[in-house]
GUTORTOR-722865 format. One line per 10 residues: number of its first residue (from 0); their letters; for each residue y, x, z of N, C-alpha, C. Coordinates in Angstrom, 3 decimals, always signed. Each point is the difference from the previous one (the first is absolute). Example, Ala and Ser with C-alpha at 12.3 -4.5 7.8 and 13.67 -1.06 7.14 Angstrom:
<atoms>
0> AS> -5.690,+13.190,+7.800,+1.190,-0.890,+0.000,+1.200,+0.900,+0.000; +1.050,-0.350,-0.720,+1.190,+0.820,+0.060,+1.090,-0.770,+0.730;
</atoms>
This chain:
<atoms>
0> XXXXXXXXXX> -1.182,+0.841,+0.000,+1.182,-0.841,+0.000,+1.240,+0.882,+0.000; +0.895,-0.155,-0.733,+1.565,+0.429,-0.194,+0.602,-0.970,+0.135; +1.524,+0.247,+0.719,+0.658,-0.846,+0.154,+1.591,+0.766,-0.521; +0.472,-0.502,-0.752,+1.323,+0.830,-1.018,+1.307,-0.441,+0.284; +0.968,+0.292,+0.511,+1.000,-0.569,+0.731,+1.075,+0.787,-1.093; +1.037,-0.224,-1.732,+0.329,+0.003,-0.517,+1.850,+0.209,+0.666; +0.981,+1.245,-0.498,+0.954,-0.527,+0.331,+1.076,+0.248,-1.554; +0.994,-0.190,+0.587,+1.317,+0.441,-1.392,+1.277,+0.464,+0.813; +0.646,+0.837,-0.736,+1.375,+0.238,+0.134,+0.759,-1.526,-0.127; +1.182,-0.158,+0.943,+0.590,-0.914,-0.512,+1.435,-0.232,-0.702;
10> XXXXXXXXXX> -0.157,+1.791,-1.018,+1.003,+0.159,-0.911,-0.675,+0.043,-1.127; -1.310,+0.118,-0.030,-0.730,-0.448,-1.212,-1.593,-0.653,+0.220; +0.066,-0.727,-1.014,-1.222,-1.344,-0.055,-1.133,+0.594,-0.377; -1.038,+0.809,+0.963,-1.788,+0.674,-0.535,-0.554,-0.904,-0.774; +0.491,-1.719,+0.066,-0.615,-0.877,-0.680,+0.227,+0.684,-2.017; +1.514,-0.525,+0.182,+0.370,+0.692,-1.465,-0.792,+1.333,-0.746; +0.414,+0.996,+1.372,-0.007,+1.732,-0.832,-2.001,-0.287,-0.262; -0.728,-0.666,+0.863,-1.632,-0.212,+0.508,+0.208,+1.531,+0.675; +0.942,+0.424,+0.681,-0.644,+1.305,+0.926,-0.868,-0.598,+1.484; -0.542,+1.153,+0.894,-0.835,-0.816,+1.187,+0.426,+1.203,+0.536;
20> XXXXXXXXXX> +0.277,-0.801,+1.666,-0.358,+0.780,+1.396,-0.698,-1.090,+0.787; -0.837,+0.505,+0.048,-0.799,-0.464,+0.812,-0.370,+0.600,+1.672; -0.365,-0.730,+0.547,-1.068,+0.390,+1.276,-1.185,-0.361,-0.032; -0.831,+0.708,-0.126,-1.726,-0.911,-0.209,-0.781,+0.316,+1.687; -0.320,-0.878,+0.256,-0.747,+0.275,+1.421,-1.613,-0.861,-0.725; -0.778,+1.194,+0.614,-1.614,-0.248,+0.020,-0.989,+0.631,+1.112; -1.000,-0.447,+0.129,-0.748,+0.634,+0.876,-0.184,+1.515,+0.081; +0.611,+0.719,+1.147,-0.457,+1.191,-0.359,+1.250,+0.810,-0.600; +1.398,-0.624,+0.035,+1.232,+0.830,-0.485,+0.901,-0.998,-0.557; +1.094,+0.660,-0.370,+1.321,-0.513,-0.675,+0.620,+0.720,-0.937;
30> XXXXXXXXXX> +1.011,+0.049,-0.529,+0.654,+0.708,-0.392,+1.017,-0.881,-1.381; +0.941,+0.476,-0.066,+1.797,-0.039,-0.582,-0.911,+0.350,-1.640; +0.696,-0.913,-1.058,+0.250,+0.371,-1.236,+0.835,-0.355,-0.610; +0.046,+0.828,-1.332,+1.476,-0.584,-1.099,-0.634,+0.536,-0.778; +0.297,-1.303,-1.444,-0.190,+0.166,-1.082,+0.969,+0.119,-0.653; +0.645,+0.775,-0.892,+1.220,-0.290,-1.028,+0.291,-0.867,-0.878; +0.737,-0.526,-0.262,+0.669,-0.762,-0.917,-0.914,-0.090,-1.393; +0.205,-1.136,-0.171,-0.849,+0.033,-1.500,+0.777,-0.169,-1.523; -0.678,+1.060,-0.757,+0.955,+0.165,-1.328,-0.946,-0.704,-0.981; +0.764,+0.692,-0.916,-1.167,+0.373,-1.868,-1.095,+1.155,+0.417;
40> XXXXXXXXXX> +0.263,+0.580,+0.693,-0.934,+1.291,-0.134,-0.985,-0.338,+1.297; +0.162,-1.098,+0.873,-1.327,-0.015,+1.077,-1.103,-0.941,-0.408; +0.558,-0.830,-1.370,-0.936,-1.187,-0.622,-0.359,+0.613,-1.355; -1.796,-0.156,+0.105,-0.536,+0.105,-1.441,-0.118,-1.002,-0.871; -0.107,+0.066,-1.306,+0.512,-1.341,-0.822,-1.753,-1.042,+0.501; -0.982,+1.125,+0.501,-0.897,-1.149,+0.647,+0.223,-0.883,+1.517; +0.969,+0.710,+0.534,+0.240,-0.710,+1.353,+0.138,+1.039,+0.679; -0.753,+1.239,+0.061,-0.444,+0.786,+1.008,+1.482,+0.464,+0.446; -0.112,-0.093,+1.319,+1.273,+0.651,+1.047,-0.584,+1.573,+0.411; +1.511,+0.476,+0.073,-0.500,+1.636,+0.210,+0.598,+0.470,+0.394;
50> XXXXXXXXXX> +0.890,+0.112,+1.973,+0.788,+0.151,+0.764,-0.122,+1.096,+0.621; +0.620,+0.555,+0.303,-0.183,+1.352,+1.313,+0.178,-0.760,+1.145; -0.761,+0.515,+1.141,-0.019,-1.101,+1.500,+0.468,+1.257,+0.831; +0.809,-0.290,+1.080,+0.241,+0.791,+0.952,-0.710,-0.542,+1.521; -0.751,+0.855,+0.138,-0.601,-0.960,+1.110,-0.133,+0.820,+0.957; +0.501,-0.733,+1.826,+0.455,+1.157,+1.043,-1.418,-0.741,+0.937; -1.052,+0.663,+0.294,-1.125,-1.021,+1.012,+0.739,+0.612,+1.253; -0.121,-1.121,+0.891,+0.567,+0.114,+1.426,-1.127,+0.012,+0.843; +0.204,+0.364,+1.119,-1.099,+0.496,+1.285,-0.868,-0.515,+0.111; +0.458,-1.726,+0.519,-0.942,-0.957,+0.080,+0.586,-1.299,-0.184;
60> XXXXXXXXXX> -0.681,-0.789,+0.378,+0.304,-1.719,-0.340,+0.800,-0.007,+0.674; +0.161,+0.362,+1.169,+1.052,-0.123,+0.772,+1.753,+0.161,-0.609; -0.358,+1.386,-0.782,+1.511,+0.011,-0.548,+0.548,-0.720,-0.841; -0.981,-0.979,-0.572,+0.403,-1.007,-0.884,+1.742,-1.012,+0.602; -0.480,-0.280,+1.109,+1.492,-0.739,+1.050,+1.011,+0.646,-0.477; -0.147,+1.601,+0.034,+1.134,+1.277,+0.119,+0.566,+0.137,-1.446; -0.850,-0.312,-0.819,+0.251,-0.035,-1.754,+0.694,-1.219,-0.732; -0.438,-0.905,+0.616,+1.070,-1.389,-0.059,+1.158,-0.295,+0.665; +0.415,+0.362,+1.274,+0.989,+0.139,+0.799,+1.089,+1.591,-0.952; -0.629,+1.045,-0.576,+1.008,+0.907,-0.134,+0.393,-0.870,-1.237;
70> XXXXXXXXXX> -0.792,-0.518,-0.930,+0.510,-0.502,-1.380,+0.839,-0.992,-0.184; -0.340,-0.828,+1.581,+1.167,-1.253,+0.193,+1.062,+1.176,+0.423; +0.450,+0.364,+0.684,+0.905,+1.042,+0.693,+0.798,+0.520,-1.242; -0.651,+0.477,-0.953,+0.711,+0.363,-1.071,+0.857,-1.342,-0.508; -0.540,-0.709,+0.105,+0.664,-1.111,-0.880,-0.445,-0.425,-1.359; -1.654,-0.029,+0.318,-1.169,-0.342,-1.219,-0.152,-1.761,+0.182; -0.153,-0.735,-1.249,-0.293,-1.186,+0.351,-1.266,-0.309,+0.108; -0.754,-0.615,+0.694,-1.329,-0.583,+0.311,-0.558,-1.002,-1.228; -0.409,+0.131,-1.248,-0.296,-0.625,-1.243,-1.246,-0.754,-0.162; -1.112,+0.455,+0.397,-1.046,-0.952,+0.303,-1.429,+0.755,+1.000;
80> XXXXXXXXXX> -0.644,-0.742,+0.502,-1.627,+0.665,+0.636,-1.089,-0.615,-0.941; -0.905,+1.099,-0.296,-1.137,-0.366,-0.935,-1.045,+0.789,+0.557; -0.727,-1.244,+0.274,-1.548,+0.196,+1.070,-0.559,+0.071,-1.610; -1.444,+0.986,+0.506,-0.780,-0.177,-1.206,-1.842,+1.018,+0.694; -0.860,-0.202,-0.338,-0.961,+0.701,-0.046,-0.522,+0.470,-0.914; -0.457,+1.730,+0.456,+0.166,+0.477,-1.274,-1.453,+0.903,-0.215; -0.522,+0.026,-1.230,-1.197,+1.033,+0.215,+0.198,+0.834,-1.431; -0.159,+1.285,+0.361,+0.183,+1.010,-0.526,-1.538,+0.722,-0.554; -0.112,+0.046,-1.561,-1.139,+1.048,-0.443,+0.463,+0.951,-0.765; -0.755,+1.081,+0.192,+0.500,+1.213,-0.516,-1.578,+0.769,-0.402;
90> XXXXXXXXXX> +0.142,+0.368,-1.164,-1.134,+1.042,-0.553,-0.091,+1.160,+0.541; -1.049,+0.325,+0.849,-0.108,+1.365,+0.466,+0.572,+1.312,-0.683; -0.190,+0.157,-1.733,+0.191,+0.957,-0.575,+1.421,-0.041,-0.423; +0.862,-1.405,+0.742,+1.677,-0.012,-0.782,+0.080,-0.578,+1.122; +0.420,+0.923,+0.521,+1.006,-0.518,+1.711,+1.208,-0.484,+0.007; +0.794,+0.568,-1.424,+1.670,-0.161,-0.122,+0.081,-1.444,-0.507; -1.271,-0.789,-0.621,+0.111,-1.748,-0.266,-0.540,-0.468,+0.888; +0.434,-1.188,-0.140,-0.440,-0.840,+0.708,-0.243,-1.478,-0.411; -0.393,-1.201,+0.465,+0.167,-1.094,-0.567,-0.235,-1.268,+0.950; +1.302,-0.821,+0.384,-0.141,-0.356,+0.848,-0.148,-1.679,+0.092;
100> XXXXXXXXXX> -0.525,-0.580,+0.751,+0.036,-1.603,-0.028,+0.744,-0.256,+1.300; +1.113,-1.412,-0.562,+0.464,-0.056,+1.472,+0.152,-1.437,-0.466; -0.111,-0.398,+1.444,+0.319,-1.563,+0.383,+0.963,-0.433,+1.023; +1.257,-0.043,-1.057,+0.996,-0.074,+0.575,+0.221,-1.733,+0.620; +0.254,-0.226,+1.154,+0.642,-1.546,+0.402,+1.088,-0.500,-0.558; -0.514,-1.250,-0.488,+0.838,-1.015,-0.642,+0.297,+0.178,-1.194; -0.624,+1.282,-1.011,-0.080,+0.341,-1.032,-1.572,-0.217,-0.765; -0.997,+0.767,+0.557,-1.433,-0.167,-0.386,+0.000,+1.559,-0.274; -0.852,+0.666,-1.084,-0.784,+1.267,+0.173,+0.394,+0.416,-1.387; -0.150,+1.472,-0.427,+1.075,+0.927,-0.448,-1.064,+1.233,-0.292;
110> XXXXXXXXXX> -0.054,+1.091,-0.744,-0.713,+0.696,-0.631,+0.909,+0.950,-0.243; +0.493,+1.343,+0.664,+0.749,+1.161,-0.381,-0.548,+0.886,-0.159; -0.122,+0.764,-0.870,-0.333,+1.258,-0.611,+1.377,+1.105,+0.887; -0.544,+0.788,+0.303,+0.952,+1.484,+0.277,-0.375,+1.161,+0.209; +0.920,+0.974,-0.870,-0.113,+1.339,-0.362,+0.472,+1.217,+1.142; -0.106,+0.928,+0.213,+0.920,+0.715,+0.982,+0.124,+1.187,-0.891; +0.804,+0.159,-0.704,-0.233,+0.963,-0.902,+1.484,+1.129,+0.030; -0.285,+1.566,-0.011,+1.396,+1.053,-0.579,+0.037,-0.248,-0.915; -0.755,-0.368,-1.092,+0.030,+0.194,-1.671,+1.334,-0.558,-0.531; -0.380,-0.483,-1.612,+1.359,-0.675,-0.182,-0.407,-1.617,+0.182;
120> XXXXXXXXXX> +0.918,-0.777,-0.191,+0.253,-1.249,+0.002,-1.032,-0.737,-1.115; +0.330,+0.567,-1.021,-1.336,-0.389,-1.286,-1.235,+0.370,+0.810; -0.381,+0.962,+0.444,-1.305,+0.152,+0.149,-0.398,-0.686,+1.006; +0.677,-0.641,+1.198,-0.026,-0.735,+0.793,-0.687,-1.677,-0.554; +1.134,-0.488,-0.774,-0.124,-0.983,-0.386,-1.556,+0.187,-0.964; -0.068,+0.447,-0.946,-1.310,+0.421,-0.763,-0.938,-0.489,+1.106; -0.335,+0.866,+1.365,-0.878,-0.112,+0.570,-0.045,-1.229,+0.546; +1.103,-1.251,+0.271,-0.138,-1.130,+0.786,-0.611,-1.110,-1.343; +0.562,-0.270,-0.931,-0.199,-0.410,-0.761,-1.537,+0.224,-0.787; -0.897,+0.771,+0.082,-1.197,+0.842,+0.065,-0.610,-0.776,+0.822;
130> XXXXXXXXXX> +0.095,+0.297,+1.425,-0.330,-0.626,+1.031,-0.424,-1.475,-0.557; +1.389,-0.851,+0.275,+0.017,-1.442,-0.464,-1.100,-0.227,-1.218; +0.338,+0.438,-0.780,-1.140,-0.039,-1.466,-1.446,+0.167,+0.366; -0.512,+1.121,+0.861,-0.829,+0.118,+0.416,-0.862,-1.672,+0.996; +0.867,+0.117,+0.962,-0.091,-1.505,+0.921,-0.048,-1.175,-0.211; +0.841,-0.129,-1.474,-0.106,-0.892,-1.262,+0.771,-1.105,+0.578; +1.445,+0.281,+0.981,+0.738,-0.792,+0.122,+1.312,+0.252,-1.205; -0.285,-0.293,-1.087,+1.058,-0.613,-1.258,-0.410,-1.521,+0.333; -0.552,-0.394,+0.080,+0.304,-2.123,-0.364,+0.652,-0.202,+1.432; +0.392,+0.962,+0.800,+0.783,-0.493,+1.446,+1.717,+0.266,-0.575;
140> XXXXXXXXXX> +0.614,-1.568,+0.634,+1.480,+0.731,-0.017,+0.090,+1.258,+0.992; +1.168,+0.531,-0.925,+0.426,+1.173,+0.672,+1.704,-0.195,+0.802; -0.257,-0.318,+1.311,+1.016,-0.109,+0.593,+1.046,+1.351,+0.462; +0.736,+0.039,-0.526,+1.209,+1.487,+0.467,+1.068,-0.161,+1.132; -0.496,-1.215,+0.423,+1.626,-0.131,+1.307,-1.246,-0.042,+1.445; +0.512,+0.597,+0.568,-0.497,+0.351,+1.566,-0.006,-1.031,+0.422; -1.168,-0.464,+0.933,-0.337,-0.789,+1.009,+1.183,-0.433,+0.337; +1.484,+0.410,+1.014,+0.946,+0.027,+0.614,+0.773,-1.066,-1.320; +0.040,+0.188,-0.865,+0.341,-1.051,-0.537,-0.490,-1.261,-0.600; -1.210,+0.340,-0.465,-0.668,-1.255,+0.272,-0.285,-1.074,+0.868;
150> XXXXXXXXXX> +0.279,+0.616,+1.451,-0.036,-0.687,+0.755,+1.041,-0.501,+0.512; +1.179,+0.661,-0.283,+1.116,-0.708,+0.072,+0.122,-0.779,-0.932; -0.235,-0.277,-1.507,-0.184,-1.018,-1.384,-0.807,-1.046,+0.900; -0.864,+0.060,+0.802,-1.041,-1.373,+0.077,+0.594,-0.478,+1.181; +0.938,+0.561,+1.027,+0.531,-0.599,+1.040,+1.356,-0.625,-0.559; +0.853,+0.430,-0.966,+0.874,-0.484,-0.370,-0.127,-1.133,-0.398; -0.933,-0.566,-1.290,-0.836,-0.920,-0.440,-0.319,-1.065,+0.963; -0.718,+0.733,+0.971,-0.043,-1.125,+1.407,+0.931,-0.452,+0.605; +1.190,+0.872,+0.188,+1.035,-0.316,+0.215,+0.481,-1.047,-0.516; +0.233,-0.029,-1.261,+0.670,-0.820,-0.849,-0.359,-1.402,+0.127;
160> XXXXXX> -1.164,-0.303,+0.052,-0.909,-1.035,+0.138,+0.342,-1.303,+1.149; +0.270,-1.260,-0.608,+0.437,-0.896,+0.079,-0.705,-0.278,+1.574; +0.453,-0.343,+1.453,-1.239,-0.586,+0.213,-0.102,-1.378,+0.545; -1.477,-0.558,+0.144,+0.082,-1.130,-0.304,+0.063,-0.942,+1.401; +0.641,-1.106,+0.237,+0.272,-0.709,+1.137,-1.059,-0.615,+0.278; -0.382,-0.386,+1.354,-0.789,-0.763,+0.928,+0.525,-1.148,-0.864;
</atoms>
């Protein structure tokens, strides 16, 4: 189980740029990430995303409190929480992929391919797309917007939603 607690600057919209800071708390650790901003050059004309992650792991679960409190402190906005369970396989002989299933709440379940790669960006993508072909997920849509917004799209939606009187 992960639980993803999403924030933003509130001089610019992470929704817009799709950048992420996150806090992820799971069994067994925590730790702070950011993804950068998304261009022309992080999307392949197949979908595939291809970001550099900065990722700081913290002590323990515990510091998770300490990682949300400094980011409010800064003056980060609180954007959404996305519970999800997640299981991770990885080929003994390719440690740097991975391929993951997650079942995110209030969304349903999700299929990510990921690379950890120095190489270049092409060869990255080559290998995810490989992957996928291999797994023979082409007849699956290919979704490119993060959980964090999807789940804000299906609460908004709910939001919106008329409701109905006794």
């Amino acid at each position: 189980m992960e639980t993803d607690t999403y924030y933003s600057r509130p001089d610019v919209d992470f929704l817009v740029t799709v950048e992420c800071l996150r806090v992820r708390e799971r069994d067994g650790g925590c730790e702070v990430t950011y993804k950068p901003a998304s261009d022309s050059t992080t999307h392949s004309t197949t979908g595939v995303i291809a970001k550099q992650e900065t990722n700081v792991a913290l002590a323990d679960t515990a510091q998770a409190a300490h990682a949300h409190a400094l980011l409010e402190a800064l003056g980060m906005v609180r954007l959404a929480r996305v519970e999800k369970s997640r299981t991770c396989y990885r080929a003994s002989g390719r440690p740097e992929l991975s391929v993951v299933v997650d079942t995110v709440t209030g969304l349903g379940s999700f299929v990510e391919t990921e690379v950890v790669s120095a190489g270049s960006h092409q060869e990255a993508v080559r290998q995810l797309e490989e992957t996928e072909r291999l797994l023979e997920l082409g007849p699956y849509p290919v979704v490119t917007s993060p959980y964090r917004d999807l789940l804000l799209s299906v609460q908004a939606t709910e939001d919106a939603m008329p409701t109905s009187m006794p």
